[in-house]
N, C-alpha and C positions, 0 to 999 in steps of 0.2 A: 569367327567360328570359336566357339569353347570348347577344351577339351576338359574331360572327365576323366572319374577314376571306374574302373570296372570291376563290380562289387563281383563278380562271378569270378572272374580271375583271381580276387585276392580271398574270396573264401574258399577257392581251388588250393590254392598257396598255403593255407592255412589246416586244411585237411590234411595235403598232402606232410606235413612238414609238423605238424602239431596234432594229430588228428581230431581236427575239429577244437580244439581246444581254446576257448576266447581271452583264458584268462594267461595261458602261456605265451601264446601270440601275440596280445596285447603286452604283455611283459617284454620282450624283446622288441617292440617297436617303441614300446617309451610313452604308451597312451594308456589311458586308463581303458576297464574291458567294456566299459557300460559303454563308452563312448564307439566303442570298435563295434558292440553288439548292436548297438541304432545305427550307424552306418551301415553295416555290408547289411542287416535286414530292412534297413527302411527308407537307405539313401539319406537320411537325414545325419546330418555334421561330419560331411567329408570335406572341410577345411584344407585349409594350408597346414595345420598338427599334424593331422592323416596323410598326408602328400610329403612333406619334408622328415616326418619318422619313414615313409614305403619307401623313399628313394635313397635316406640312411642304412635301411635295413638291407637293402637290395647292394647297394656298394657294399656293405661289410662282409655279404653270404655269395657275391661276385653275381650276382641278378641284373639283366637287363629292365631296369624299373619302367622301361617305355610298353614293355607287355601288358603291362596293368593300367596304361591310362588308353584313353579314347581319343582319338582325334578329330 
């Protein structure tokens, strides 16, 4: 079984917290925006980059990072 990351939850996160903002959000995860703005729109390049910056960024703001992946 693979798990995933949940582009819904993390442009939840993003809204909530940046409102909607790619280029702030992307800033505090340590990934470039273009890269964050083809993933959560298109699924395309959700890596280990995007997974070890969400579960960095999730320790440092006291986040349960397991809310954001799929099982």
């Amino acid at each position: 079984m693979k798990s995933r990351l949940n582009r819904e939850k993390i442009k939840e996160l993003m809204d909530i917290r940046y409102k909607g903002n790619y280029n702030k959000f992307s800033r505090e995860l340590g990934i470039d925006p273009a890269h964050l703005y083809r993933f959560l729109n298109t699924g395309i390049g959700g890596g280990k980059k995007i997974i070890f910056s969400l579960m960095d960024y999730c320790e440092k703001n006291k986040l349960d990072y397991k809310k954001f992946i799929e099982l």
